[in-house]
C-alpha positions as CSV (number, residue, x, y, z in Angstrom):
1,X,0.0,0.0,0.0
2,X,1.5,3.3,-0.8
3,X,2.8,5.4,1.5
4,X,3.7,8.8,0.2
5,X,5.6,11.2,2.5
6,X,5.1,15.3,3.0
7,X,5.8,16.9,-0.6
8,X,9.3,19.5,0.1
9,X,10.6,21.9,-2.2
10,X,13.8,21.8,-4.1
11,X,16.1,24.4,-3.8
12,X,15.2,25.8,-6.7
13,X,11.5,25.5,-5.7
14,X,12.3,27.9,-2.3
15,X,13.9,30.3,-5.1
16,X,10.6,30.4,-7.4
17,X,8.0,30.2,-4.4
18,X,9.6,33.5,-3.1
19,X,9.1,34.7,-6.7
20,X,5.5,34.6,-6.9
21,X,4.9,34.9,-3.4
22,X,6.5,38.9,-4.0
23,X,4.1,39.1,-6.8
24,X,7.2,38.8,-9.5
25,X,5.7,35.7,-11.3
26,X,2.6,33.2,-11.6
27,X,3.6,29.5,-10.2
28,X,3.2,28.3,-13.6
29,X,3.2,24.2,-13.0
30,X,4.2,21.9,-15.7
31,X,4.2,18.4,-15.3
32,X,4.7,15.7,-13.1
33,X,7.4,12.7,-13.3
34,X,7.4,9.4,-11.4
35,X,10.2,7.4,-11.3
36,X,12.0,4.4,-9.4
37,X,15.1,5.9,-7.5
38,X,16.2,5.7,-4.2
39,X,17.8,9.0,-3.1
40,X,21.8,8.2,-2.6
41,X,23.7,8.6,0.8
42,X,25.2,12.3,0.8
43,X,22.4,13.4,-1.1
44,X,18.9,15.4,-0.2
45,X,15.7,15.7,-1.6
46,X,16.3,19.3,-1.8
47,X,19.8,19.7,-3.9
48,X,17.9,17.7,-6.5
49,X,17.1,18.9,-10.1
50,X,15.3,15.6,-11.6
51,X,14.2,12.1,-9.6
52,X,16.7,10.0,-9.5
53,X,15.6,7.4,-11.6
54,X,12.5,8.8,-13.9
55,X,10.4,6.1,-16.0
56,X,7.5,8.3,-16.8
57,X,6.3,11.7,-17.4
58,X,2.3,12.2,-16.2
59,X,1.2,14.8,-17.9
60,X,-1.1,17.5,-16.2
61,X,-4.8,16.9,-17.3
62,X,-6.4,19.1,-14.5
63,X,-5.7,21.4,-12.4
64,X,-8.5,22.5,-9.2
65,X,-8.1,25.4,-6.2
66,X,-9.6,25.3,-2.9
67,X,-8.9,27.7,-0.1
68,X,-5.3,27.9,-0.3
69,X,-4.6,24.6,-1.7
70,X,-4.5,23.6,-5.5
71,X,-5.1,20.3,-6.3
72,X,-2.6,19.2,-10.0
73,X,-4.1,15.5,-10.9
74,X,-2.6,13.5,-13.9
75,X,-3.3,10.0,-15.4
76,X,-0.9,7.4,-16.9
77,X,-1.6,3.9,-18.2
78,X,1.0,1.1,-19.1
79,X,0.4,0.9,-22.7
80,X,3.4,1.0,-24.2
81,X,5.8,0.2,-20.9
82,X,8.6,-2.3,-21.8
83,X,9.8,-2.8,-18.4
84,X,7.8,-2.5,-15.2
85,X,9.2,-0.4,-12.1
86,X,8.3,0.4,-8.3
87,X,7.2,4.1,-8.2
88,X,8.9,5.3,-5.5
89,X,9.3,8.8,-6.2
90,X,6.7,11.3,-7.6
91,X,8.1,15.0,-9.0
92,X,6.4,18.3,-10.1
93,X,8.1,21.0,-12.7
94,X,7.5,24.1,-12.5
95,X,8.6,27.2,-14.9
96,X,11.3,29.7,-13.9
97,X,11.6,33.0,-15.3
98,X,15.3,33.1,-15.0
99,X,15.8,29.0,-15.3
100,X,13.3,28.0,-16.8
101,X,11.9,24.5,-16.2
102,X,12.9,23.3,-12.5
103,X,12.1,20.4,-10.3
104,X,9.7,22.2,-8.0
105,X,8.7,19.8,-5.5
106,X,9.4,16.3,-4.4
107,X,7.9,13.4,-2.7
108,X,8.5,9.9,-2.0
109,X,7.4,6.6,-1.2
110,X,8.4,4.2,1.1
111,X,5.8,1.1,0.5
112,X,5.8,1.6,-3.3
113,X,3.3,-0.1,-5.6
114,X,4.5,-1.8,-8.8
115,X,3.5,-1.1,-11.8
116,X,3.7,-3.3,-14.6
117,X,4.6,-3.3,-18.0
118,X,2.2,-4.0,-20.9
119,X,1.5,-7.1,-21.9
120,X,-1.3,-8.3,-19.0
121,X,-5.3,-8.8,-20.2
122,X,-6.3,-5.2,-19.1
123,X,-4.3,-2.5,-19.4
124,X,-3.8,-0.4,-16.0
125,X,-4.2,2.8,-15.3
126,X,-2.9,5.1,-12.1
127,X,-4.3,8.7,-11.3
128,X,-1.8,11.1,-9.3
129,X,-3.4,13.8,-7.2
130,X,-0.4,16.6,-6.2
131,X,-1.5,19.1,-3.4
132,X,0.8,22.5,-3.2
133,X,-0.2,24.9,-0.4
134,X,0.0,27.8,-1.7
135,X,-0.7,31.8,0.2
136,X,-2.5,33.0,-2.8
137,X,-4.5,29.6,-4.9
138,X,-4.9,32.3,-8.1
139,X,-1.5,33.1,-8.4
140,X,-1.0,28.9,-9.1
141,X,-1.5,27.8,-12.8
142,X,-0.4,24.7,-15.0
143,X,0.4,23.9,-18.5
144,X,-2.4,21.3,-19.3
145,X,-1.3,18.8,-22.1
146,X,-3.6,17.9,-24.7
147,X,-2.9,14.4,-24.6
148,X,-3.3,13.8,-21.3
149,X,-5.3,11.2,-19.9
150,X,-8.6,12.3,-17.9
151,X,-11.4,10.2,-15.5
152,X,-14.6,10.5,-15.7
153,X,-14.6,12.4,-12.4
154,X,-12.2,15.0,-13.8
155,X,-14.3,15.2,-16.8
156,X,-17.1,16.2,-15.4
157,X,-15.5,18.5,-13.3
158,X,-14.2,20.1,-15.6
159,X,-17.3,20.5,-17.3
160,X,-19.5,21.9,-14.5
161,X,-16.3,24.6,-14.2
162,X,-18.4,27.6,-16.0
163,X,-14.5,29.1,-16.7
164,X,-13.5,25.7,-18.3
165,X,-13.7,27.4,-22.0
166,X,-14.0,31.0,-21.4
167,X,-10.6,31.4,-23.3
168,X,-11.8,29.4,-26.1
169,X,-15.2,31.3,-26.1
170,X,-13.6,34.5,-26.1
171,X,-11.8,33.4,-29.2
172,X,-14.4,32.2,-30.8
173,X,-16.8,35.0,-30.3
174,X,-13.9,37.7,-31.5
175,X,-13.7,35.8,-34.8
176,X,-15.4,37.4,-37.2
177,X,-16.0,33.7,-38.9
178,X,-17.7,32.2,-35.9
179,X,-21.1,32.9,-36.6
180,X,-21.2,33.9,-40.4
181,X,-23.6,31.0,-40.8
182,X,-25.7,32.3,-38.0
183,X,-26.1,36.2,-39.2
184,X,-25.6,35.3,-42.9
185,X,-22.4,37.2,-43.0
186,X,-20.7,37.3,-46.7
187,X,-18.6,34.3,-46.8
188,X,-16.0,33.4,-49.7
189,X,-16.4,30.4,-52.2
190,X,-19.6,29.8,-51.5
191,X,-22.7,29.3,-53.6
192,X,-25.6,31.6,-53.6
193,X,-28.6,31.5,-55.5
194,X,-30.9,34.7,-56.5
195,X,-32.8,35.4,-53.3
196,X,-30.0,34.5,-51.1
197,X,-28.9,37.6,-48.4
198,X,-25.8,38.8,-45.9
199,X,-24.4,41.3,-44.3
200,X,-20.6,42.6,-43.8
201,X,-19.5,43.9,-41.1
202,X,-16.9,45.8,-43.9
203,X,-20.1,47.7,-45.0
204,X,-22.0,50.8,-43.3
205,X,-24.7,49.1,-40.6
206,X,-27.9,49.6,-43.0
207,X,-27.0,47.9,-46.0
208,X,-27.9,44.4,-46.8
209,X,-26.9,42.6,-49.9
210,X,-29.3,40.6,-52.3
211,X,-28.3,38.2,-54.4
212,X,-29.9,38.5,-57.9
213,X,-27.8,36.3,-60.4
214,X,-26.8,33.0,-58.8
215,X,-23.4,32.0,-58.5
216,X,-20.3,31.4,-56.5
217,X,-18.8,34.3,-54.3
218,X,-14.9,35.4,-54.8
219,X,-11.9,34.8,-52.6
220,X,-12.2,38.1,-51.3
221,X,-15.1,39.8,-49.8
222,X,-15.2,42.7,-52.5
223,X,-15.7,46.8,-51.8
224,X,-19.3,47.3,-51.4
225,X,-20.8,50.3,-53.3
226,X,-23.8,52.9,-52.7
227,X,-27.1,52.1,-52.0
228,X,-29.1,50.5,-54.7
229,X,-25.8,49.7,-56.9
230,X,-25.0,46.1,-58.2
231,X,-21.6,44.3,-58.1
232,X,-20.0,41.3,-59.3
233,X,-18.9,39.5,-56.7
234,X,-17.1,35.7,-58.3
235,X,-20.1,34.4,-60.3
236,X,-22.4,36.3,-57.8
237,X,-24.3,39.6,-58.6
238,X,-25.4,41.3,-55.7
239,X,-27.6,44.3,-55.2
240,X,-27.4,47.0,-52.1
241,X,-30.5,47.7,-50.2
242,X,-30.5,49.8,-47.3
243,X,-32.8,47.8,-44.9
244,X,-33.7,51.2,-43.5
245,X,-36.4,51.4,-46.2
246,X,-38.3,47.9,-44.6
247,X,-39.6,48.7,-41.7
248,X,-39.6,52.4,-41.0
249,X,-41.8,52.9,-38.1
250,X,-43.4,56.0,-36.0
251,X,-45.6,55.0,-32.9
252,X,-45.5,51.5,-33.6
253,X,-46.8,51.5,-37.0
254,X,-45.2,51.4,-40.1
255,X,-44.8,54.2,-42.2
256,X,-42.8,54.0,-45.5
257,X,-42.9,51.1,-48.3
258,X,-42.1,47.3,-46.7
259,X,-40.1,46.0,-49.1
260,X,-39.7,42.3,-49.9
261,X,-38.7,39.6,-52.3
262,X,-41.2,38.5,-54.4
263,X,-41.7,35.0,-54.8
264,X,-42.2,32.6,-58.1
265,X,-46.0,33.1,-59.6
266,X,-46.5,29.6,-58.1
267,X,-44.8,29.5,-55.1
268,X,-47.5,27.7,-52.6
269,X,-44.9,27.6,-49.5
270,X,-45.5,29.8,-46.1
271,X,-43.5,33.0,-47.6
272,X,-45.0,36.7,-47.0
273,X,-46.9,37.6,-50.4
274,X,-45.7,41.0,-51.9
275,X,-48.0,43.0,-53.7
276,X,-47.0,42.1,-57.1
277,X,-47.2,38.5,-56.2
278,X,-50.8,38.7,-55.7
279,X,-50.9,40.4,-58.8
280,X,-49.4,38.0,-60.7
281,X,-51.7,35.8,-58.8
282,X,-54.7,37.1,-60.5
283,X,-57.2,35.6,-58.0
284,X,-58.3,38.6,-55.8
285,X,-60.9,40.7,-56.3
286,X,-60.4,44.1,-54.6
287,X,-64.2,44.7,-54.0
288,X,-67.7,44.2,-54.7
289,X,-69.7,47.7,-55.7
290,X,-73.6,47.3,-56.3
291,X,-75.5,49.8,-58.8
292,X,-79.1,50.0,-58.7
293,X,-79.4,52.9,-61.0
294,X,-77.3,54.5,-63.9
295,X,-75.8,56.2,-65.6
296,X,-72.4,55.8,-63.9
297,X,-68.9,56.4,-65.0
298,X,-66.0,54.0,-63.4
299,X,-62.9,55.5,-62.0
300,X,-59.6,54.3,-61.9
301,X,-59.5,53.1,-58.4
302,X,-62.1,50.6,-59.1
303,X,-60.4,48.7,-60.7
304,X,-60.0,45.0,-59.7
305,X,-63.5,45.7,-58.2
306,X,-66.9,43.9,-59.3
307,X,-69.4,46.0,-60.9
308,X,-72.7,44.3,-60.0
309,X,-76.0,46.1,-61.9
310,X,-79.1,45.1,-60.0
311,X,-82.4,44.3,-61.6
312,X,-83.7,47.5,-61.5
313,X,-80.6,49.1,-63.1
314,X,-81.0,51.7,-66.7
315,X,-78.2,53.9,-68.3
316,X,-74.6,53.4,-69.6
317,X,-71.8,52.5,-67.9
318,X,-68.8,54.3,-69.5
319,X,-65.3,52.8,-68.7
320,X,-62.4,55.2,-67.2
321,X,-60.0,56.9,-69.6
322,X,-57.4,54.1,-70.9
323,X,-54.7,56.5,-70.8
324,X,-55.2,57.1,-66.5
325,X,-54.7,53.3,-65.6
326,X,-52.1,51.0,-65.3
327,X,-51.7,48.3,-67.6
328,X,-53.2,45.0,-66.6
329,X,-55.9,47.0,-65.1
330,X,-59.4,45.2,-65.0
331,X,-63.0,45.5,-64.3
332,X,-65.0,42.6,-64.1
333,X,-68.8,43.4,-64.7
334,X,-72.0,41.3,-64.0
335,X,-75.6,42.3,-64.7
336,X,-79.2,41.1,-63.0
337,X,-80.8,44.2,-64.9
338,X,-83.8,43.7,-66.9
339,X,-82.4,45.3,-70.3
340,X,-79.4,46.0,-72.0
341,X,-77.0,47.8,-70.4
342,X,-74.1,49.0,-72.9
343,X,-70.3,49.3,-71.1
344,X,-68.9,52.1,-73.5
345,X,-65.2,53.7,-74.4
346,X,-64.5,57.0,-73.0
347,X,-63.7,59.5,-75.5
348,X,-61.9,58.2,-78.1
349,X,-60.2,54.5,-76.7
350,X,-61.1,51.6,-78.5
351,X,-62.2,48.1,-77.2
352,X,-61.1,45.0,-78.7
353,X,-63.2,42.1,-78.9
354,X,-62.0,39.0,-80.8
355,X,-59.8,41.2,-83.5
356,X,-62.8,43.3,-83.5
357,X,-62.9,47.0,-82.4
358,X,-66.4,48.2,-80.9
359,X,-67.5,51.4,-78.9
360,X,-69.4,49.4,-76.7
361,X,-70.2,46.0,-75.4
362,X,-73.9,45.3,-74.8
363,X,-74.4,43.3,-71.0
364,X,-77.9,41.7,-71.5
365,X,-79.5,39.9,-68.1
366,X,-77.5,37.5,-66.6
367,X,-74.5,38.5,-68.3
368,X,-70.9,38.7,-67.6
369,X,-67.8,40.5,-68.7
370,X,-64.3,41.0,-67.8
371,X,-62.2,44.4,-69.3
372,X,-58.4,44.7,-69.3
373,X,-56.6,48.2,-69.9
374,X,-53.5,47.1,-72.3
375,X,-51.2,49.0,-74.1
376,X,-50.1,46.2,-76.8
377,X,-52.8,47.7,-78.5
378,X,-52.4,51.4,-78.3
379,X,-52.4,53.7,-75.1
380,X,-55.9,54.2,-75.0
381,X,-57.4,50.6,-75.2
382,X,-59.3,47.8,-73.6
383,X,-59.4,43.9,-74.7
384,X,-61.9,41.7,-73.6
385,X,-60.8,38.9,-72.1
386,X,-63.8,36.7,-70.7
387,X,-67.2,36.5,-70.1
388,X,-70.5,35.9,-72.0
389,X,-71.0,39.0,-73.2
390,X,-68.5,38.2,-75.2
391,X,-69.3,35.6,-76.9
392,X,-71.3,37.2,-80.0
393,X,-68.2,38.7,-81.6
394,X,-66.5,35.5,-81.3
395,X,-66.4,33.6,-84.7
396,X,-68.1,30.8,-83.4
397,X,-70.7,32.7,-83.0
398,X,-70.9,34.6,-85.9
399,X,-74.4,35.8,-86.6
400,X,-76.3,38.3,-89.0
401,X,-79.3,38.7,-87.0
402,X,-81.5,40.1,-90.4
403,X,-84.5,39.4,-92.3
404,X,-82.1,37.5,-94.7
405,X,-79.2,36.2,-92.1
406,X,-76.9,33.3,-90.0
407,X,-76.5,32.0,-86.9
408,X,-73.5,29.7,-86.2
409,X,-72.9,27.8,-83.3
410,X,-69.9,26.4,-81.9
411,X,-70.3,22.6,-82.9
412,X,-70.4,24.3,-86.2
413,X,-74.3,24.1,-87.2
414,X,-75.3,26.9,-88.9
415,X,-79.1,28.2,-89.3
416,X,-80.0,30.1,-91.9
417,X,-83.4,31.6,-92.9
418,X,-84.8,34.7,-95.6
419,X,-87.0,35.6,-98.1
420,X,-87.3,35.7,-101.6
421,X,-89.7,36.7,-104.6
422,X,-88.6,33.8,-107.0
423,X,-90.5,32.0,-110.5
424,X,-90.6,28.5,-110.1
425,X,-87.4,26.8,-110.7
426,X,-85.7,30.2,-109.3
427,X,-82.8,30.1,-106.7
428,X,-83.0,30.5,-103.2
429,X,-79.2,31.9,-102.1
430,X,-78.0,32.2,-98.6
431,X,-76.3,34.7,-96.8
432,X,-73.5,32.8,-96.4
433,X,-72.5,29.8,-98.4
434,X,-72.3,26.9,-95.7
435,X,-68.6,25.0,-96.0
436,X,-69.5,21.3,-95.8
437,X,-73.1,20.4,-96.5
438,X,-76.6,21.0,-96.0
439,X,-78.6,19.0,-93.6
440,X,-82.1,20.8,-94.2
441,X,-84.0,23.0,-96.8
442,X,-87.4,24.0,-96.1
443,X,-89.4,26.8,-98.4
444,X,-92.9,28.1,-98.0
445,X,-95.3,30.4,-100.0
446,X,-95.9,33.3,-97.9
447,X,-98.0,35.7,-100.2
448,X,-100.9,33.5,-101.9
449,X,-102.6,34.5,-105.2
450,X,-104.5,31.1,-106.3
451,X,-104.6,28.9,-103.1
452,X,-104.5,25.9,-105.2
453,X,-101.0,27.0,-106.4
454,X,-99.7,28.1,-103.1
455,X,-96.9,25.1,-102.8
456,X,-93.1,25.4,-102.8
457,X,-90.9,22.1,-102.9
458,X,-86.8,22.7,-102.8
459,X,-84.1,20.2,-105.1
460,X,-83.4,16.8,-103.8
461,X,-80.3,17.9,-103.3
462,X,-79.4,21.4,-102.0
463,X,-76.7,22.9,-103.2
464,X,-73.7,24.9,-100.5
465,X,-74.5,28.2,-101.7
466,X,-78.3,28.1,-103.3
467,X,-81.0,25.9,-103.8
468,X,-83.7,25.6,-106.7
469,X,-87.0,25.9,-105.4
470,X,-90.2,24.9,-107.4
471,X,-94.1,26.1,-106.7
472,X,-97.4,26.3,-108.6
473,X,-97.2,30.0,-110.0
474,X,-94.8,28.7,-112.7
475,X,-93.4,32.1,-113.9
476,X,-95.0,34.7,-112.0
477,X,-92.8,35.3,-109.2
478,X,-94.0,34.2,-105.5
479,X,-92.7,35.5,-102.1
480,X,-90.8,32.3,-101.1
481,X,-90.2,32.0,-97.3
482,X,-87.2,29.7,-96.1
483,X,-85.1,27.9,-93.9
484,X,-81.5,25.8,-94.4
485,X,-79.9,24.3,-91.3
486,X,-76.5,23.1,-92.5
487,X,-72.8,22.9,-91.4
C-alpha cells in the first residue's frame, strides 16, 4: 500500500515560491514525473534537479483550487511500458523566469506499488493527485497537455467549471468567422442562389446585400458600393438595399414602403406575399360595388372591383379613360338588370373584342364580362378577355341577326333563314355559303294569289350556296319563305 511522504521543495522551488509569493511571477506548474530511485547517501531531496531514476512523465490533465490549496491530478496507463518499475518517487516541474523548467517539489514513497509493464489482459491505469499549499491559490497555474489522460470524475469536473472554455469562447466569439452562418455574414467560395442575403461587417450598418444572379462568391469579400448599386462578386451579382427602407416605423406603425422579395408566380410555401405577387396571382378581387341605378362612370380606383348592376338598373356604364390606368388593369362586370346595359369607351379609346374594335359592349341579363386596360394595343385601349357578353363577336358565333341572315354555333351548325320573290325553278341563295353540307332546306309560299298554287318544294339535293325551289305560279314570281340548317 503506498505510503507517500510530505511533498518538500527543491532548492530551486524555495527560489521560485519567493518569486510569486513577491508578486514577481505566476507558479506556472508543468508536469509531473514518477520514477524508481532511491535517493543516494550524501544526497537530499532538496539539492535535487530531476528524480533519480525517472520512468515516466504524467502529464497534467487538471488542475483545481480550494482555499489555499491547489489540487494538480494526472493520469498514466501502461500501454506501451517495456519494463515495469516500483514508483517510489513522484516529482512536479515548474517554470522559472530566469531557469526555466525546474524540479519544483518532491515526494517519495516508502511502500511503493508496482507497476507493470504491458502485456497483461487489461491494461492499468494510475491517477496522481499533487496538493501544493500555496498563500495566494490564483496566483497557481499549469500547463495542461492535450494528450493527457482524464477520469470520468475529472471530466465532469471540468465540465461543471463555467471558466472551463471561457478562453476558447472569447476566441471564438472575436472571430469574425464564428457565426457567419448564423447572421448570414458574406462568406467566400460559396454558392448563392438569386434570393440569397448577408451582411458585412466591412459595409455601413444599414445595407444588406441581395443576391440577384446566382453564383459562387470570390476569394475576397469585395468593396461594397452605394445604396441601390449592383456588383460582381465571383459568379455572384449582388444588389445593395438599405434595410432602412423595410420597416420604418413611427408609434408603432409602419410608415414607408415594406419592401420584400417577391416569390415565383407559383410558389404555394409559407412566404409573405408581396404586392406584385398577388398580382401575378390574378385571384383577388379588390371589392364588390352594387348599382341600382345609372348612368355611372368608373374611376380608376375601381379597378380590380366587381361591378354588379341590379335588376332595376338603366343607363350606360362608361369605362375610365385608358390612358389614366395602369396596364393589366381590370374590371370585371356582372348584370341582374332587366335590359341591356351598354359598357362604353370613354372619348376616343377603343375596345377589342375578338380582332374586333367596338365602342361598346352590350351586358344583357345575366350577363358577364371582364375588361383589361393594355397597351399592346395602343395607349388608350381595352381587350376583352372573358365573359358571355362576349361571346357574340366571337367567330363561333358569328351571326347576321336580319331578315335575310346566320347563326352559327360552336359545334359548327349553322341556321339560316330569308325571303325571296322567286319564279318557279328560281334560286333561293344564302347569306353565307355553308362549308360542308346541307342537312335541311325547307321553303314556303308566304303571299298567296290562287290557293291551289300556293306550294313550294326545294331540289333533292341542295346545293352549298343556293337551292332551286319549285311552286305552282310557274313564272310569276311568289314571295318564297325559307329555312337551311347546315354545317
Amino acid at each position: 500500500m503506498p505510503n507517500w511522504s510530505g511533498g518538500i521543495l527543491t532548492t530551486k522551488g524555495q527560489a521560485l515560491q519567493a518569486k510569486v509569493d513577491a508578486g514577481q511571477t505566476l507558479l506556472t506548474l508543468t508536469k509531473m514525473k514518477i520514477g524508481s530511485g532511491v535517493l543516494p547517501t550524501g544526497q537530499t531531496l532538496q539539492g535535487l534537479n530531476d528524480l533519480v531514476a525517472p520512468e515516466m512523465i504524467v502529464p497534467i490533465s487538471a488542475v483545481s483550487a480550494e482555499g489555499n490549496v491547489s489540487t494538480i491530478t494526472g493520469v498514466i496507463t501502461n500501454a506501451g511500458l517495456t519494463n515495469g518499475f516500483n514508483v517510489r518517487e513522484l516529482g512536479v516541474f515548474a517554470q522559472d523566469p530566469t531557469l526555466g523548467e525546474i524540479l519544483y517539489s518532491i515526494t517519495t514513497d516508502s511502500a511503493p506499488d508496482y507497476f507493470p509493464p504491458e502485456g497483461g489482459a487489461i491494461t492499468v491505469s494510475e491517477e496522481f493527485n499533487y496538493h501544493i499549499t500555496v498563500s495566494n491559490a490564483s496566483n497557481v497555474t499549469a500547463v495542461l497537455n492535450s494528450s493527457g489522460l482524464v477520469t470520468v470524475s475529472i471530466l465532469q469536473q471540468h465540465n461543471s467549471d463555467p471558466n472551463a472554455h471561457s478562453e476558447a469562447i472569447a476566441k471564438h466569439n472575436s472571430s469574425l468567422n464564428a457565426h457567419a452562418g448564423l447572421l448570414r455574414l458574406w462568406q467566400p467560395i460559396r454558392a448563392y442562389v438569386a434570393g440569397d442575403i448577408c451582411y458585412s461587417p466591412t459595409g455601413a450598418s444599414y445595407k444588406r446585400f441581395e443576391c440577384t444572379v446566382a453564383g459562387t462568391s470570390g476569394a475576397t469579400e469585395p468593396t461594397w458600393p452605394a445604396v441601390g448599386s449592383t456588383i460582381v462578386d465571383g459568379t455572384v451579382t449582388w444588389k445593395v438595399v438599405d434595410i432602412k427602407n423595410f420597416l420604418p416605423l413611427a408609434g408603432g406603425m409602419v410608415t414607408g414602403d415594406v419592401l420584400g422579395i417577391t416569390a415565383s408566380q407559383l410558389d404555394n410555401s409559407k412566404k409573405l406575399a408581396t404586392t406584385e405577387f398577388v398580382k401575378k396571382a390574378g385571384l383577388q378581387l379588390a371589392a364588390t360595388a352594387q348599382y341600382t341605378a345609372g348612368p355611372i362612370t368608373l374611376s380608376a380606383a375601381q379597378a380590380g372591383q366587381l361591378i354588379d348592376l341590379a335588376s332595376g338598373y338603366t343607363g350606360t356604364i362608361t369605362l375610365p379613360a385608358a390612358a389614366s390606368i395602369p396596364d393589366g388593369s381590370i374590371y370585371y362586370f356582372w348584370s341582374g338588370a332587366n335590359v341591356a346595359v351598354p359598357v362604353q369607351r370613354s372619348g376616343s379609346d377603343t375596345i377589342y373584342v375578338n380582332n374586333s374594335t367596338v365602342t361598346s359592349i352590350n351586358l344583357n341579363s345575366g350577363d358577364s364580362l371582364i375588361l383589361m386596360k393594355t397597351g399592346a394595343v395602343g395607349v388608350g385601349a381595352w381587350i376583352a378577355i372573358g365573359g358571355t357578353a362576349r361571346l357574340p363577336f366571337i367567330s363561333q358565333f358569328g351571326s347576321s341577326i336580319t331578315g335575310n341572315g346566320y347563326q352559327k354555333l360552336p359545334s359548327g351548325l349553322i341556321l339560316q333563314w330569308g325571303t325571296a320573290a322567286i319564279v318557279s325553278g328560281g334560286a333561293v341563295t344564302y347569306p353565307i355559303a355553308f362549308p360542308n353540307g346541307v342537312y335541311w332546306f325547307v321553303p314556303a309560299v308566304t303571299a298567296v294569289i290562287n290557293f291551289n298554287s300556293a306550294y313550294a318544294s326545294a331540289a333533292a339535293a341542295p346545293g352549298l350556296a343556293s337551292t332551286i325551289v319549285y311552286h305552282g305560279g310557274g313564272t310569276t314570281p311568289y314571295n318564297i319563305s325559307w329555312m337551311a340548317i347546315g354545317k
